[in-house]
C-alpha distance (Angstrom), angle and dihedral (degrees) to the residues before:
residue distance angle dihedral
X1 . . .
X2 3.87 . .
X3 3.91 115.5 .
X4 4.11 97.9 -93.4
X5 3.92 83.9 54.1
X6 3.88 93.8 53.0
X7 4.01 90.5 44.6
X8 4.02 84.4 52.1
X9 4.06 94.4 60.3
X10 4.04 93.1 52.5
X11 3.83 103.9 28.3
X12 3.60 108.7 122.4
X13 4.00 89.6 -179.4
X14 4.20 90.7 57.8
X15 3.81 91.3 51.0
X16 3.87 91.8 48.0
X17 3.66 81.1 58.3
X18 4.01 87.8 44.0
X19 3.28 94.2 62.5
X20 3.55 115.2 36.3
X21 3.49 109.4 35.7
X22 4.16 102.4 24.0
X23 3.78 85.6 38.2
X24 3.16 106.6 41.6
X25 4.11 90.1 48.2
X26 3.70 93.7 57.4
X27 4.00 86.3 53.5
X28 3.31 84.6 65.5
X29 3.43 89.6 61.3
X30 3.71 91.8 71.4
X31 4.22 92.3 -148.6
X32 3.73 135.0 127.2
X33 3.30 97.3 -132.7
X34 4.20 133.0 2.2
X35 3.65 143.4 -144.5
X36 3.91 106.1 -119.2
X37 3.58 128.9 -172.1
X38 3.45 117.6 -171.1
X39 4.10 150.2 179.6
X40 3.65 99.9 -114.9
X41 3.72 132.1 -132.5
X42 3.40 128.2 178.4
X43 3.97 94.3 -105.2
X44 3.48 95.3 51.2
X45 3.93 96.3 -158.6
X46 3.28 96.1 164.2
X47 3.49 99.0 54.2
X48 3.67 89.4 48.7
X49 3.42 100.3 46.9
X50 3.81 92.7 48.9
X51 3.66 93.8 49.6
X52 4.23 84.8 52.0
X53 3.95 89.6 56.1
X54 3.83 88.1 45.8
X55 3.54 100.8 -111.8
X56 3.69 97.2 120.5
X57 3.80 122.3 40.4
X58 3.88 128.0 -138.7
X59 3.62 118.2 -153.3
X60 3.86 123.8 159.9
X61 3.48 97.2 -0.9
X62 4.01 87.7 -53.0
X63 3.79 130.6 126.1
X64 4.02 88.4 -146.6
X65 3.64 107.4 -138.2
X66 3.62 106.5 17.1
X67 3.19 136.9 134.8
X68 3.91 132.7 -170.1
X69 3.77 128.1 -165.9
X70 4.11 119.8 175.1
X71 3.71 119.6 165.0
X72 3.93 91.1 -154.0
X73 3.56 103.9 107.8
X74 4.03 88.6 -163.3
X75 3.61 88.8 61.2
X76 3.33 99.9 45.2
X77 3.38 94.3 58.4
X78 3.95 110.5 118.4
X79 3.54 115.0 -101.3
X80 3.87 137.8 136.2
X81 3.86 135.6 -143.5
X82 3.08 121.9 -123.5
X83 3.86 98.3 -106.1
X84 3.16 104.5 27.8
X85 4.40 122.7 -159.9
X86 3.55 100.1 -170.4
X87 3.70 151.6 -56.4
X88 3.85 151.8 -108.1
X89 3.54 116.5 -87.2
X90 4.24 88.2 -137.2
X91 3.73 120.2 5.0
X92 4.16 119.7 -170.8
X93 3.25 131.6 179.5
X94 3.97 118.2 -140.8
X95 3.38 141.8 47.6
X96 3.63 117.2 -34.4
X97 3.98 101.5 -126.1
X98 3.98 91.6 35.3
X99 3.76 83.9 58.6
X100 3.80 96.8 45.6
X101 3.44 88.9 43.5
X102 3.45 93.3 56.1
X103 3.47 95.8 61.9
X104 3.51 96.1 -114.3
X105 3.55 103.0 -179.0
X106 3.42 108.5 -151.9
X107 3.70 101.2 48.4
X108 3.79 87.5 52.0
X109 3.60 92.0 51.5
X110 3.86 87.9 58.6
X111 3.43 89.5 69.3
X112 3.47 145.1 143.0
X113 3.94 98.7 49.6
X114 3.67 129.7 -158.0
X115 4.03 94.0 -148.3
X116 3.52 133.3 24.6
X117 3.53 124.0 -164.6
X118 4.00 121.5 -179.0
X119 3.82 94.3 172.7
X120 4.21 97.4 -178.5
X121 3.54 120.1 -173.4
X122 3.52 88.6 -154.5
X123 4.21 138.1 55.7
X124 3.40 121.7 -70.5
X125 3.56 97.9 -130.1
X126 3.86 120.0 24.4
X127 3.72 136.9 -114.7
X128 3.81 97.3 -105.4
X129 3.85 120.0 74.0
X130 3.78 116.3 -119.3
X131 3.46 131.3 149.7
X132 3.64 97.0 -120.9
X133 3.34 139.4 93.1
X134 4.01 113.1 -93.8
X135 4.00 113.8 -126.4
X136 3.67 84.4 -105.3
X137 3.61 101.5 59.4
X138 3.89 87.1 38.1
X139 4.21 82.8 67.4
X140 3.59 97.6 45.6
X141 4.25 89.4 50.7
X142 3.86 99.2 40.2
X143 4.25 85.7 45.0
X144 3.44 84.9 54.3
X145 3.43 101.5 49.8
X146 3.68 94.8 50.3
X147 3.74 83.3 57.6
X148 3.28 93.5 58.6
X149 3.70 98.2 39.3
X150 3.88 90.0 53.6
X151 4.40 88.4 55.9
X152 3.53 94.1 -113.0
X153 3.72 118.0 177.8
X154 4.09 102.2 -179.4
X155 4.06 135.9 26.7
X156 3.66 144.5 135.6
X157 3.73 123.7 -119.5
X158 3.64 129.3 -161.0
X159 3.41 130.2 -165.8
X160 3.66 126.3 -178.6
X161 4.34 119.4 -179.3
X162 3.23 134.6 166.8
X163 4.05 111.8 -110.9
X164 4.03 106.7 -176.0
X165 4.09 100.6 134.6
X166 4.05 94.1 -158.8
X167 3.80 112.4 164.5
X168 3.92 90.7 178.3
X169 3.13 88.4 58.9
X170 3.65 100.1 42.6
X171 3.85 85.5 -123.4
X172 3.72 135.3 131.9
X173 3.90 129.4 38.8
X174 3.35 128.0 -24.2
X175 3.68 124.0 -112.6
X176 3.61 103.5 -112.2
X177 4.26 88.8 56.8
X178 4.05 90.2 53.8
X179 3.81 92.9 43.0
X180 3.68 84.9 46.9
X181 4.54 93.8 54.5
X182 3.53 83.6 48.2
X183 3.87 95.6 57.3
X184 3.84 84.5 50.4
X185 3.83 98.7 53.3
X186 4.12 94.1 39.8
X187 4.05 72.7 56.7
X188 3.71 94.9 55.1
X189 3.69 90.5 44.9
X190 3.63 92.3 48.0
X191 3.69 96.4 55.2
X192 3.64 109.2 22.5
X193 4.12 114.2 65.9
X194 3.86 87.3 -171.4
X195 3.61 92.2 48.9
X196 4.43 93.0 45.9
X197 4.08 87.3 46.0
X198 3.80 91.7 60.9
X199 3.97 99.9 32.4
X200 3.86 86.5 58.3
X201 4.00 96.3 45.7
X202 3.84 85.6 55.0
X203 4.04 101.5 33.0
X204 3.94 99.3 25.4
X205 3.70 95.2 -137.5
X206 3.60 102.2 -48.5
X207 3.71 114.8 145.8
X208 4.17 111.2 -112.3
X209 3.63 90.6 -117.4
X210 4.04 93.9 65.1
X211 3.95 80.8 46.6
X212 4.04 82.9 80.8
X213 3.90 94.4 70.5
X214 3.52 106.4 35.0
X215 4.15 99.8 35.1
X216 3.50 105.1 15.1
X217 3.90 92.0 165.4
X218 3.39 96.0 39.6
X219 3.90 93.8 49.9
X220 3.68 96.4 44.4
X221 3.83 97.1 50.5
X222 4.03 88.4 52.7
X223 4.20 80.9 52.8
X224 3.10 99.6 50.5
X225 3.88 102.5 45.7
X226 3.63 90.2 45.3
X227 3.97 86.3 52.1
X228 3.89 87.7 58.0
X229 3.61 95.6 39.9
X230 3.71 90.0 57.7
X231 3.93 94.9 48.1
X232 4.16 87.0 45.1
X233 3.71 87.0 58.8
X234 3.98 95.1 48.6
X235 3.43 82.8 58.8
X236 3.81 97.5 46.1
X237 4.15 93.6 -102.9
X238 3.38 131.2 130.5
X239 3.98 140.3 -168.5
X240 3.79 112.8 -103.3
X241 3.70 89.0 166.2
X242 3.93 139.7 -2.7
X243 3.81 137.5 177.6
X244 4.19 139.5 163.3
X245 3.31 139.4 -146.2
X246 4.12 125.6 -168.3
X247 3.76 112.3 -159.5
X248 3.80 97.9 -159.7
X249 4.14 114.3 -145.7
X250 3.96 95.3 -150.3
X251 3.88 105.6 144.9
X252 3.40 96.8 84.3
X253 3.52 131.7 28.6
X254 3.13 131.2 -81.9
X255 3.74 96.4 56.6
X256 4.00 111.0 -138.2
X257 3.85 119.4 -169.5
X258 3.71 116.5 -156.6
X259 3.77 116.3 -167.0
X260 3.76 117.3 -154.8
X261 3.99 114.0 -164.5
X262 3.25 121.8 -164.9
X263 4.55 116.0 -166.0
X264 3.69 120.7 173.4
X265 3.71 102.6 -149.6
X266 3.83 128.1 -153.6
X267 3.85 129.5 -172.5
X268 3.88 123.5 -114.6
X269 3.77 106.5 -113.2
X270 3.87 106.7 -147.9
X271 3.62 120.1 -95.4
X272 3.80 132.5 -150.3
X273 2.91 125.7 -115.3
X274 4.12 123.5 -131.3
X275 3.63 116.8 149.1
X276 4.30 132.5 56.9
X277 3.63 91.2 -116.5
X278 3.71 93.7 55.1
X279 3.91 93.7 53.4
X280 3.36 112.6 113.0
X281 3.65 114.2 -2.1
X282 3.45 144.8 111.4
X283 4.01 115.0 -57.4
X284 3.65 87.1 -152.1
X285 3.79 126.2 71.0
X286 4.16 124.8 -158.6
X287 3.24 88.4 -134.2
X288 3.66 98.4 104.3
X289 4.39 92.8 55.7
X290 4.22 79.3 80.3
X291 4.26 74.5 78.0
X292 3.84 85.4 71.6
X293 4.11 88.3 56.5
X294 3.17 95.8 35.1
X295 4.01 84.9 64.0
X296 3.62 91.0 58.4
X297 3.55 103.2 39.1
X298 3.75 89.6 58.5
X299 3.71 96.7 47.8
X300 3.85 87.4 -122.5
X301 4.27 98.7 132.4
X302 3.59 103.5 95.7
X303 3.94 131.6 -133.6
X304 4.03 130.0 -161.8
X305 3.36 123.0 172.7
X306 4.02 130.6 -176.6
X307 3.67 95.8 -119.4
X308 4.02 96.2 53.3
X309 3.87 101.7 20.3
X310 3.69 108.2 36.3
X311 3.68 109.3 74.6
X312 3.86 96.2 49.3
X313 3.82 90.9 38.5
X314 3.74 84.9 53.4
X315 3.70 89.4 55.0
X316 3.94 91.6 55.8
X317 3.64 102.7 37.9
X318 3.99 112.4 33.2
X319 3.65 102.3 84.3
X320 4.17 95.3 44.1
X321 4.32 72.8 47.0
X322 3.09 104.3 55.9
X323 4.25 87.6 41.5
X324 3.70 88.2 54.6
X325 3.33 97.4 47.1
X326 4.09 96.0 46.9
X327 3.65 86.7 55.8
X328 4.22 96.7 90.3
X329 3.28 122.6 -160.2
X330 3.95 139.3 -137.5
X331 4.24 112.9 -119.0
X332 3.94 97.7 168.5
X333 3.87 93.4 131.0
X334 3.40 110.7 -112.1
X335 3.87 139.9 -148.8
X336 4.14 107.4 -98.6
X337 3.73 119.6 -103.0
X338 3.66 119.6 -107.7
């Protein structure tokens, strides 16, 4: 397993995150059991600790439901443990949008999903400017479109990137992708009252793109939600509820911030139409980005960090850890389920 894998099995920070923002999401799901597609790494934790809670069912050896994409070609090789305790119920190897793109026809097939979970390791959008979409953000629109395509009304969507703005380093997002977020919040404030009113109480005024300097995390969680707020309505999705979580990588140097979001989206059901002023606009009102503020304002977006978190959280989590993590897990590709 490479070194990000091996910090996944013991990290008492990750499972905080586990379990009270991914788990407590899917509760709001209000099912038995879900439909889960997720970026895979070799410990799986997710899908184990979701299948502890109940949320995922095992039944001959199969996590019913599941779905695992890597892009590593190394770990995607097939190979077994030794004691195996169960496997995916579809396992590809690629990239997620070149595969949906490619009309693979079994992945497809899997959908709609309750939970989505594109846990990256790296940024969402790169360090060099460009016009086009990163590979990332590719995923998270194609994902959504299948959703969409497949007539769901209800699912979970989690989005983990990592946020560390670095120029030394030549590390973080490029300029052109922050200048773009702040376009789309100067747009919220333009045309939203609601949304203006409670940028200004927390920002006084400033303009989002002097956010960068003085708030970086603050500013580029706003961003990014709004970015996937505005994609969820081209695809007739809104955001019933939304949270985030940074787990802060401070006991060694360099510092990397990982932000984990966490949206529960819910489809737009048609509405009819009665009066003049109603004909022919938008179905959708803004209104509901003031969720995104409203996160902030109440001091509900969560931080944990290594130096102040990780020795009680260690105390909590490292014997359920270390049970997860003894539990191994079968990743011979297998046939898909009819």
């Amino acid at each position: 397993m490479s070194s990000i894998d091996d910090l996944m099995t013991v990290c008492p920070l990750k499972q905080f995150i586990r379990e009270n923002l991914w788990e407590s999401y899917i509760e709001k799901l209000k099912k038995k059991s879900i439909k889960y597609l997720t970026l895979y790494c070799p410990p799986v934790m997710d899908v184990k600790h979701f299948y502890k809670r109940g949320y995922i069912e095992l039944i001959d050896g199969v996590y019913r439901g599941v779905v695992g994409i890597t892009n590593d070609p190394k770990v995607g090789e097939s190979y077994t443990f030794s004691t195996s305790h169960g496997r995916f119920e579809l396992f590809r190897v690629g990239l997620l949008h070149e595969l949906l793109e490619s009309g693979d026809r079994d992945l497809k097939g899997k959908f709609a999903f309750d939970a989505i979970n594109l846990d990256y390791c790296n940024h969402l959008f790169g360090e060099d400017d460009t016009e086009y979409l990163s590979s990332n953000l590719k995923d998270i629109e194609i994902v959504i479109t299948e959703q969409e395509n497949k007539a769901c009304e209800k699912f979970v969507l989690f989005i983990t990137t990592r946020t560390d703005n670095n120029t030394k380093r030549k590390m973080g997002f490029a300029p052109g992708f922050l200048r773009d977020l702040s376009t789309r919040i100067v747009s919220n404030i333009n045309s939203d009252g609601r949304f203006k009113t409670k940028y200004m109480e927390i920002f006084n005024n400033r303009p989002p793109i002097s956010i960068v300097k003085l708030n970086f995390r603050t500013f580029i969680s706003l961003g990014l939600v709004k970015l996937i707020l505005m994609l969820l309505w081209d695809h007739d999705f809104v955001i019933n509820n939304y949270n985030a979580y940074w787990l802060i990588r401070n006991e060694k140097p360099p510092e990397r911030d990982l932000l984990h979001i966490a949206i529960f989206a819910t489809n737009i059901k048609p509405r009819k139409v009665e009066k003049l002023k109603q004909y022919g606009t938008s179905k959708y009102k803004k209104e509901d980005a003031t969720i995104i503020l409203d996160k902030i304002i109440d001091k509900e977006i969560v931080y944990v960090t290594e130096k102040a978190d990780k020795i009680k959280l260690q105390q909590k989590y490292s014997e359920y850890l270390e049970s997860l993590n003894s539990e191994t897990f079968d990743l011979t590709i297998p046939k898909p389920i009819k």
